[in-house]
C-alpha positions in Angstrom: 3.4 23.8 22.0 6.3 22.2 20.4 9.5 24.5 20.5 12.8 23.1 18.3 15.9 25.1 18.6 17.8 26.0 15.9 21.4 26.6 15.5 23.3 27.8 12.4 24.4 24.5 11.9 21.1 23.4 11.7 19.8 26.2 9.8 22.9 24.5 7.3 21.2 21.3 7.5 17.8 21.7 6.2 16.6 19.5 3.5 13.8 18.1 2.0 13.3 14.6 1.3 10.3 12.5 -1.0 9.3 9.4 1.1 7.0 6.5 -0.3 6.7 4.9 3.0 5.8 8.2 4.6 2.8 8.6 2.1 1.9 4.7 3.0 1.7 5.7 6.7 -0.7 8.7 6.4 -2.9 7.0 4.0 -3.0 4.4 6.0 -4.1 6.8 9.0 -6.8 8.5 7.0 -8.3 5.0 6.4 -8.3 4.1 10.3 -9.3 7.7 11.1 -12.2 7.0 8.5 -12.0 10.3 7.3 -10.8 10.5 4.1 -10.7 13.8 2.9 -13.1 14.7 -0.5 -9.7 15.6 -2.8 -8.6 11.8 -2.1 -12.2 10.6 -3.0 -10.8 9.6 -6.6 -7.8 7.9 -4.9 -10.4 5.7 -2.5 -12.6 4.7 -5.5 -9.6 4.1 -7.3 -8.5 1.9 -4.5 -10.8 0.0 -3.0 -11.7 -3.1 -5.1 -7.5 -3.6 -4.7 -7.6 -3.7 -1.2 -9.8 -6.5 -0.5 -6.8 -8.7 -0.9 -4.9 -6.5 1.7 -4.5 -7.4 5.4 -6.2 -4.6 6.1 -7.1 -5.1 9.9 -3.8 -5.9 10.6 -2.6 -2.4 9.2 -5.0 0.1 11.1 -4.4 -1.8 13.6 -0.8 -1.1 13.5 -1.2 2.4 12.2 -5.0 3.3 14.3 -5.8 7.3 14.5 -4.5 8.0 17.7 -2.4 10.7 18.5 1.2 8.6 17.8 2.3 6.9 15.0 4.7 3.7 15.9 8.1 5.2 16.0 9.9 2.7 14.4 7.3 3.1 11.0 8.9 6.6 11.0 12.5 5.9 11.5 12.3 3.6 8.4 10.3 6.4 6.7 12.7 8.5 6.9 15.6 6.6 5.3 15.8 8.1 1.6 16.6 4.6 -0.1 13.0 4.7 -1.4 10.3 2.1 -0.8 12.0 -1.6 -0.8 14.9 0.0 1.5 12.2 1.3 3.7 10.3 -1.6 4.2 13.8 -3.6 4.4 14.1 -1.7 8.1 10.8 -2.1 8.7 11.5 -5.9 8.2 14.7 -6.1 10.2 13.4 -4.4 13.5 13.8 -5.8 16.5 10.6 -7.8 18.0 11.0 -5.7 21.6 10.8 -2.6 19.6 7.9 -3.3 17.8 6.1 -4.3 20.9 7.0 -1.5 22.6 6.1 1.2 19.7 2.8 -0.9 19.0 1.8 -0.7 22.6 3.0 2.9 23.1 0.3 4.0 20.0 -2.7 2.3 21.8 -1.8 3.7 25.2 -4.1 2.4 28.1 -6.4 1.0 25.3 -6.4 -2.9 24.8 -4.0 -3.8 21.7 -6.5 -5.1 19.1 -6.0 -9.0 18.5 -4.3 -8.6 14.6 -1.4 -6.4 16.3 -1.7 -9.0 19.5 -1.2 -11.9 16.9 1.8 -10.0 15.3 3.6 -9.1 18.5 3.3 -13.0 19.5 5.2 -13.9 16.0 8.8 -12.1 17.2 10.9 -11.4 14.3 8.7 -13.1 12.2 6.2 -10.4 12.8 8.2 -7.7 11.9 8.9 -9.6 8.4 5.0 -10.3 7.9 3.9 -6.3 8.6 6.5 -5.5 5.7 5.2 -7.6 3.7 1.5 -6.6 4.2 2.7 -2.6 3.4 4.2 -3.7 0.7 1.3 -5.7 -0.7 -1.0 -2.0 0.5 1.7 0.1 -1.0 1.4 -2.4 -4.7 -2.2 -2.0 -4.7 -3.1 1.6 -3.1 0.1 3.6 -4.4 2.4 2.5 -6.7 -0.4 2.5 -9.6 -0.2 6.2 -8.4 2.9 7.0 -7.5 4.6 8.9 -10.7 1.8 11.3 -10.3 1.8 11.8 -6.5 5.6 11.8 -6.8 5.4 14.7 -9.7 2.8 17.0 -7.0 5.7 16.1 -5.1 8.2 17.3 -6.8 6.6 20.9 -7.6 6.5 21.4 -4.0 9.7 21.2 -3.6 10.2 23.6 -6.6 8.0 26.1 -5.1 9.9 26.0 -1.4 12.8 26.5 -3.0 11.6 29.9 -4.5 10.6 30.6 -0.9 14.0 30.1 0.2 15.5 31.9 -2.4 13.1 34.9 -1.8 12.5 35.2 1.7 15.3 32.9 3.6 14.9 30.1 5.6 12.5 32.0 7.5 10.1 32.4 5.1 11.2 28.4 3.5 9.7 27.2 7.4 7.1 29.3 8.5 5.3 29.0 5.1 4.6 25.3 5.5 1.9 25.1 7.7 -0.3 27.3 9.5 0.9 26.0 12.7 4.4 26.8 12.2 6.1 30.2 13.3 9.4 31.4 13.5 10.6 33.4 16.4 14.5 34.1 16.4 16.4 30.8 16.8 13.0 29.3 17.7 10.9 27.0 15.4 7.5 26.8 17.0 4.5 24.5 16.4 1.5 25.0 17.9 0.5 21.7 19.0 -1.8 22.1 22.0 -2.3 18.8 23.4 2.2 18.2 23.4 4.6 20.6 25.5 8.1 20.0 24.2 11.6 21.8 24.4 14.0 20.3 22.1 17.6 21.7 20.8 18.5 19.9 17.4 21.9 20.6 18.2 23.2 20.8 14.9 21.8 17.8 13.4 19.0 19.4 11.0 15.8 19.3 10.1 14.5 17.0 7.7 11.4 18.4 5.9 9.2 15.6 3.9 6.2 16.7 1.5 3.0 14.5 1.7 -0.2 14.2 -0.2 -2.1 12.7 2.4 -1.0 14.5 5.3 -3.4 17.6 4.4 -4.4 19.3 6.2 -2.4 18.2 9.1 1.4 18.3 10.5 3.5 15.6 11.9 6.7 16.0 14.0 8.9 13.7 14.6 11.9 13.9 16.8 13.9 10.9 18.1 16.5 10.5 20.2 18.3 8.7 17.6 18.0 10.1 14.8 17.2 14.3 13.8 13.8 15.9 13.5 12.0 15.6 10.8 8.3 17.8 9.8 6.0 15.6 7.6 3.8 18.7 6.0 1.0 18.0 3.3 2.2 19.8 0.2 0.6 22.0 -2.1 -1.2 20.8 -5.3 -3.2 18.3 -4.0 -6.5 19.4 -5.9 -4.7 18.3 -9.8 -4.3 14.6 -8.4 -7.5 12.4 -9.1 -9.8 12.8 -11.5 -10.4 15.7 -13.9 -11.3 15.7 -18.1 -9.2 14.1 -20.0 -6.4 15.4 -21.8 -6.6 13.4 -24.8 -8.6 15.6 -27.1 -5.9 18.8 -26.6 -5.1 18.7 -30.4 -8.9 19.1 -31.4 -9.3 22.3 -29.8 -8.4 26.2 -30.3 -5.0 25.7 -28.8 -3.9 23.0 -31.0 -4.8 25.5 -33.9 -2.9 28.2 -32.1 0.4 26.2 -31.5 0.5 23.3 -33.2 -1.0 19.4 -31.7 2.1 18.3 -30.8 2.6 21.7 -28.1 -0.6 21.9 -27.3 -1.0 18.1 -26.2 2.5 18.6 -24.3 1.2 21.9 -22.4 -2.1 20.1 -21.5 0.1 17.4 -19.7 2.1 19.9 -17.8 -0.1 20.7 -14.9 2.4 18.5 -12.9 6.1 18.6 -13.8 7.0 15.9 -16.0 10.5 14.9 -17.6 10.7 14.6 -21.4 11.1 11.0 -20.9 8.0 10.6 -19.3 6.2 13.0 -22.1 7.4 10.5 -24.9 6.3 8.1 -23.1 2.9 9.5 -22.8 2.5 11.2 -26.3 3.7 8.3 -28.3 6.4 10.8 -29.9 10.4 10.6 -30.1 12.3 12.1 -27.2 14.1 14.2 -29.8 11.0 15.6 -30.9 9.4 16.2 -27.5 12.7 17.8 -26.7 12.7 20.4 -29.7 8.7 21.3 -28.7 9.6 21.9 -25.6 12.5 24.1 -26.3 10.1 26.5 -28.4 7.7 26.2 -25.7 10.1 27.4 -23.1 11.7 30.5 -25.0 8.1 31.4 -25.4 7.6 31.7 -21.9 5.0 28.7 -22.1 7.3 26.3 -20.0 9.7 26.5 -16.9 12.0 23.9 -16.1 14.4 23.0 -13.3 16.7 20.3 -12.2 15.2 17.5 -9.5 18.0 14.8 -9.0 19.1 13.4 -12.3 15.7 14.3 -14.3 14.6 17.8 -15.6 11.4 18.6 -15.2 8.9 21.2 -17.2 6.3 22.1 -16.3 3.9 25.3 -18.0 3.3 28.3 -16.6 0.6 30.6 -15.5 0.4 32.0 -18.8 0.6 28.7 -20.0 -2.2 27.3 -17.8 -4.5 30.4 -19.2 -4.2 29.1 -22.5 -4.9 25.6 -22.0 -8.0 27.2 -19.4 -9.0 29.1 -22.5 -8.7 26.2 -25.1 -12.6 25.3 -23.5 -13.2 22.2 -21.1 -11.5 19.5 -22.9 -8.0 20.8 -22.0 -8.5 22.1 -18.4 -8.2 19.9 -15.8 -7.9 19.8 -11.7 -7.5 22.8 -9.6 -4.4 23.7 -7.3 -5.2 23.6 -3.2 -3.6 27.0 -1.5 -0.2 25.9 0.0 
């Protein structure tokens, strides 16, 4: 059992944070681990003609399914300057501490020869694993990455209802069936660790992955404040499904109008209007105006993420689109 202590300072100090390099890391793990769960399927088919030109061996060899991940892989992970930031640490981390991280993830087990060969580079090492994720992270996730980044996204939108609703109680103890709450006490059941840790007032930094589900990761350094990499919800509307292309053909394009009922069929993830232009062909202006009728009509909910706002349609919404036949429904949301 893992038990983190909470103060109200910390209770102050909870946030939530999007990480590419985290989502590198646990794909990376579900590869070694060789057990890629059937809602990524579409990802791996997706995937694997692009990774034959990715060091590959050197990677799950890095990152192996053990019971650790190499701490300094999470440290960068948790800086919020986004992928080339992350991998900048990665790059500048000291050859001792990769060595020592590297070894600490294999335990009594032989370190394979790529990660031996890496170690024996120094610095250079360091420089050459960054470049290899960021060569994985080109061909595995970036090609995906506005859409994993929108399931993302409506995650966070649906926490912060819980915390709204319930408290921070009801924010933590709703991520993941091994958490529980108990007074000051956040508790995760992790049978094979015993820990006893006060955050003492530094937070808790809460990260949202796709390929983390079904599991939980904690992390919790002495130099830097806890953070809980949870899989999100949402996963199931990711890869594959019908396409979305025909949504003006069918009943609800009669109903609202093509231009509505193509923007409500892409708006199973959040999306800005930005992004819908983009994708409809149409002016900004214009996507703007539909979605303003959309929205009085109860069809679309919005909400601010950073600089963007995002829409996405509702459940009424969703029964439309559902009713419009198969060409308009798509994907199928995974129970949080």
């Amino acid at each position: 059992m893992i038990r983190l202590r909470m103060g109200v300072a910390d209770v102050a100090r909870v946030r939530f944070a999007l990480s590419p390099l985290a989502e590198v890391i646990e794909s990376l793990y579900r590869l070694s681990s060789r057990r890629v769960s059937s809602l990524h399927q579409g990802w791996l088919e997706a995937t694997r003609d692009g990774l034959r030109g990715v060091d590959m061996a050197l990677l799950t060899a890095v990152v192996p399914a053990g019971a650790y991940v190499a701490d300094f892989l999470f440290a960068a992970a948790s800086d919020p300057g986004g992928i080339d930031a992350q991998l900048r640490l990665v790059a500048e981390t000291p050859a001792d501490r990769v060595r020592a991280d590297v070894e600490a993830v294999w335990g009594p087990e032989p370190v394979p020869p790529p990660a031996r060969e890496l170690l024996a580079e120094g610095a250079a090492g360091a420089r050459r694993l960054a470049d290899t994720l960021w060569r994985y992270w080109s061909a595995a996730l970036e090609p995906h990455w506005r859409e994993i980044r929108s399931v993302l996204e409506d995650d966070l939108a649906w926490r912060a209802g819980r915390l709204t609703g319930g408290g921070v109680d009801s924010l933590l103890s709703t991520l993941h069936p091994e958490i529980s709450v108990r007074d000051e006490v956040l508790q995760i059941d992790k049978p094979r660790h015993s820990v006893e840790h006060d955050l003492a007032g530094d937070g808790l930094l809460l990260m949202p992955s796709v390929f983390a589900w079904p599991g939980l990761v904690v992390d919790k350094a002495p130099d830097r404040p806890a953070s809980l990499l949870y899989a999100c919800r949402g996963i199931g509307t990711l890869w594959g499904g019908a396409s979305q292309d025909t949504a003006g053909d069918d009943a609800l394009g009669a109903l609202l109008g093509h231009s509505r009922a193509a923007i409500l069929s892409r708006l199973e993830l959040p999306k800005s209007t930005t992004e819908l232009a983009r994708e409809l062909g149409q002016s900004m202006p214009s996507v703007s105006f539909h979605l303003s009728v959309l929205r009085r009509s109860g069809l679309v909910t919005s909400w601010r993420s950073g600089r963007r706002v995002l829409y996405r349609r509702t459940p009424l919404a969703s029964g439309l689109v559902a009713a419009g036949g198969p060409e308009t429904a798509h994907g199928s949301a995974v129970p949080g």
